[in-house]
Short mmCIF file of the C-alpha atoms (twelve columns), coordinates in Angstrom:
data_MODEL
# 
_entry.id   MODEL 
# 
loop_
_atom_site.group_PDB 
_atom_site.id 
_atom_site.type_symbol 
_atom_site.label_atom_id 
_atom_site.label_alt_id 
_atom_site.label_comp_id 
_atom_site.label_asym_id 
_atom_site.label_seq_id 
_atom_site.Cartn_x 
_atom_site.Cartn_y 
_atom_site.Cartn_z 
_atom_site.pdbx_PDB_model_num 
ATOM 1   C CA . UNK A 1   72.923 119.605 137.278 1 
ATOM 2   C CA . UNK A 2   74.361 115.871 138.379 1 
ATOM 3   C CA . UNK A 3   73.093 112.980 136.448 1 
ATOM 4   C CA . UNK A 4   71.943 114.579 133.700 1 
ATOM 5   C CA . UNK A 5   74.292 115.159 130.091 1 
ATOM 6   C CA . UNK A 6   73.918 118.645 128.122 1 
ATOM 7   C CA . UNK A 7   71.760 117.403 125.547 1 
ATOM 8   C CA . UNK A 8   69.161 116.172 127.996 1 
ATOM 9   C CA . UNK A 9   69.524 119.501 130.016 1 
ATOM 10  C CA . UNK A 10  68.973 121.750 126.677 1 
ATOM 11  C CA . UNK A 11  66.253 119.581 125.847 1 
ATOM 12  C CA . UNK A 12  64.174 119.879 129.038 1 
ATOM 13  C CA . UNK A 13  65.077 123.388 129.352 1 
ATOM 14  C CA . UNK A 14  64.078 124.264 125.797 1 
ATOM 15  C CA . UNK A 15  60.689 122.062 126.285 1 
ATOM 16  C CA . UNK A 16  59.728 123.876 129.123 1 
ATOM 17  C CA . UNK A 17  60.247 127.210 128.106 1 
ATOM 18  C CA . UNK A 18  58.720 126.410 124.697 1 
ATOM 19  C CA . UNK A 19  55.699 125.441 126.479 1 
ATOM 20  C CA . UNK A 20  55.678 127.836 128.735 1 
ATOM 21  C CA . UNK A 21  55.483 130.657 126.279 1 
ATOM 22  C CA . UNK A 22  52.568 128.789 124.262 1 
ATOM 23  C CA . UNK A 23  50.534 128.534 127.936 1 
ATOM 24  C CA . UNK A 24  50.806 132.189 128.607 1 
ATOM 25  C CA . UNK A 25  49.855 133.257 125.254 1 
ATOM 26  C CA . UNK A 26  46.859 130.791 125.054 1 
ATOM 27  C CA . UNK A 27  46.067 131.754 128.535 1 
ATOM 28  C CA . UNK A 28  46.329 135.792 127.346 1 
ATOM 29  C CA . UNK A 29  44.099 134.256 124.362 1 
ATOM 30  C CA . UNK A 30  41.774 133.317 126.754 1 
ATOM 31  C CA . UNK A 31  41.502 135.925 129.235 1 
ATOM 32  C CA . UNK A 32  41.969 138.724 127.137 1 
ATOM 33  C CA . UNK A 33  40.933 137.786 124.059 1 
ATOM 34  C CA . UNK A 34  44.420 138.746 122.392 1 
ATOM 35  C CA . UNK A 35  45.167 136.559 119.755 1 
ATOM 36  C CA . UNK A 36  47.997 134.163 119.901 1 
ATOM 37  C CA . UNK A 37  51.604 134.793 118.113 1 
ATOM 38  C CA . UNK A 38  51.447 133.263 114.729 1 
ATOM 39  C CA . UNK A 39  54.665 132.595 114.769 1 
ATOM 40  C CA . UNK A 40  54.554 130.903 117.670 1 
ATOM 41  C CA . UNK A 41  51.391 129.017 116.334 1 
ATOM 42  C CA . UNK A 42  53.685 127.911 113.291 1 
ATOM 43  C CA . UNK A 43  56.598 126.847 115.315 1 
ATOM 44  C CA . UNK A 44  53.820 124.167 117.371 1 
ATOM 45  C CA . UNK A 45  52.356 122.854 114.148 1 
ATOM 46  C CA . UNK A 46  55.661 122.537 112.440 1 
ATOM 47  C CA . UNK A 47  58.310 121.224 115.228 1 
ATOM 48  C CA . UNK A 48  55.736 119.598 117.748 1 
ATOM 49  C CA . UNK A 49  58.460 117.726 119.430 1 
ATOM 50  C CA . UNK A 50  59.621 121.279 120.536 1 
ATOM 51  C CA . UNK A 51  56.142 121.086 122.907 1 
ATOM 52  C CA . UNK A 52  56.563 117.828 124.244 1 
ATOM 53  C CA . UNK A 53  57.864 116.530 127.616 1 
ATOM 54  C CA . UNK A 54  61.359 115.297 127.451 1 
ATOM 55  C CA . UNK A 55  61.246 111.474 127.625 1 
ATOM 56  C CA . UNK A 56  63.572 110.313 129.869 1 
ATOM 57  C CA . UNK A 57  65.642 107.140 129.580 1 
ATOM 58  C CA . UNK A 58  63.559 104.010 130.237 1 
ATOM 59  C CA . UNK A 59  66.338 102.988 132.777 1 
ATOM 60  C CA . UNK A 60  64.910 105.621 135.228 1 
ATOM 61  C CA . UNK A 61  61.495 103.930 134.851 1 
ATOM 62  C CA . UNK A 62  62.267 100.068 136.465 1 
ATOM 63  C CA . UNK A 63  59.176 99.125  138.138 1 
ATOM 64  C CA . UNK A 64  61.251 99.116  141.221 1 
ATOM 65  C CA . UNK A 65  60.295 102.238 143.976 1 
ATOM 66  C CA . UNK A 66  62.007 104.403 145.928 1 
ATOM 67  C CA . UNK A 67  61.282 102.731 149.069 1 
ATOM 68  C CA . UNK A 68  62.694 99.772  148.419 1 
ATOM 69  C CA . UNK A 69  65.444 101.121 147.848 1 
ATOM 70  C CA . UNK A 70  66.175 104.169 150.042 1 
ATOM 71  C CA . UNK A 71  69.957 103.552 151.068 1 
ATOM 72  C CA . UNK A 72  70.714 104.488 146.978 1 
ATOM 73  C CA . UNK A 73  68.718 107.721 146.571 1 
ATOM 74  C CA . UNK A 74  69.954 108.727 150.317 1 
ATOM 75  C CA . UNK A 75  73.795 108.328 149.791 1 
ATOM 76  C CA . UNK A 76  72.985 110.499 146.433 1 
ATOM 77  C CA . UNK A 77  71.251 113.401 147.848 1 
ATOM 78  C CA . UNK A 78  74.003 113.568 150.602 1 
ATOM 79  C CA . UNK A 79  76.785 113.649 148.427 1 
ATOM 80  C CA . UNK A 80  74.840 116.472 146.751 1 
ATOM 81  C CA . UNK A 81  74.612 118.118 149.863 1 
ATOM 82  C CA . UNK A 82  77.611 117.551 151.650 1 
ATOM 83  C CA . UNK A 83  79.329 119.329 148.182 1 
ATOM 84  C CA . UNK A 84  76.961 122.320 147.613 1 
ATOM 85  C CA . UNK A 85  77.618 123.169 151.586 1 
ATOM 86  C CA . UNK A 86  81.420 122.955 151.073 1 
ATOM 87  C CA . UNK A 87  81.600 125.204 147.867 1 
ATOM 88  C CA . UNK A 88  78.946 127.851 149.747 1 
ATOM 89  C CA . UNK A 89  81.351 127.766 153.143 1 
ATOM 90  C CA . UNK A 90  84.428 128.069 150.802 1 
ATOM 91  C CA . UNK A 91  82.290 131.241 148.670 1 
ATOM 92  C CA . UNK A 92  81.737 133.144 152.256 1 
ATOM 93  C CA . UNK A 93  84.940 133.191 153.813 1 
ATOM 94  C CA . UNK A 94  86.391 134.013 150.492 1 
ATOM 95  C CA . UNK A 95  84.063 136.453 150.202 1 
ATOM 96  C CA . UNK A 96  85.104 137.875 153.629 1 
ATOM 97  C CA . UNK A 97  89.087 137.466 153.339 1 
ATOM 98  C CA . UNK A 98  89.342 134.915 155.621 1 
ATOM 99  C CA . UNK A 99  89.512 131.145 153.175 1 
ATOM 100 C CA . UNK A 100 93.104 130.918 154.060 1 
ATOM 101 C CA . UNK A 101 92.335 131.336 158.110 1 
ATOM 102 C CA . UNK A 102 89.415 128.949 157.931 1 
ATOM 103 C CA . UNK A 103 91.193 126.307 155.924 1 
ATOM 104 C CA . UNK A 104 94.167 126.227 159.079 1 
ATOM 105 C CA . UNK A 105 91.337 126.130 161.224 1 
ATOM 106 C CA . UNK A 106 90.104 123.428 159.882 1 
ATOM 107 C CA . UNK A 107 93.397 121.120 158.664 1 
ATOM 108 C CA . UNK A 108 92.709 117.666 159.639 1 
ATOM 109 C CA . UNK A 109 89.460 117.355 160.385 1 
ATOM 110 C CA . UNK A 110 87.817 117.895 156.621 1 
ATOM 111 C CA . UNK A 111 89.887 115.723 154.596 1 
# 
């Protein structure tokens, strides 16, 4: 994941599976009438932080939208692009024996 540092991206991934586990047991609770974990009852009332959405940095949040300025959020998403369609064009013909062939092929006009 771009943009993001390993403590943010354990901490939203953690969050959500957290909750996720506490919405399909209260929803089983519901439904079913099964009762929910008490362990996982425990962990909510003692680490409630664990249950809460990650809080992002108040940089992202600048009173300023997207459309104003397009040109920035553009030129990322193409970078992102450009790079994920290089590394899956460089898997396949690896894949198939033929990197070496395609990157002849090709000398000059990527770089």
């Amino acid at each position: 994941v771009h943009g993001l540092n390993n403590e943010a991206i354990t901490a939203i991934t953690d969050c959500s599976v957290h909750c996720k586990d506490y919405n399909d047991a209260l929803a089983l609770s519901n439904d079913k009438g099964v009762e929910m974990p008490e362990d996982l009852l425990a962990c909510k009332l003692q680490n409630p932080e664990l249950f809460t959405q990650w809080k992002f940095p108040s940089l992202w949040d600048r009173g300023v939208q997207l459309d104003q300025h397009i040109d920035v959020a553009m030129h990322l998403i193409f970078l992102g692009v450009v790079k994920t369609c290089i590394t899956m064009v460089q898997e396949w013909t690896k894949r198939r024996g033929k990197h070496a062939a395609f990157l002849r092929y090709v000398s000059g006009s990527l770089e």
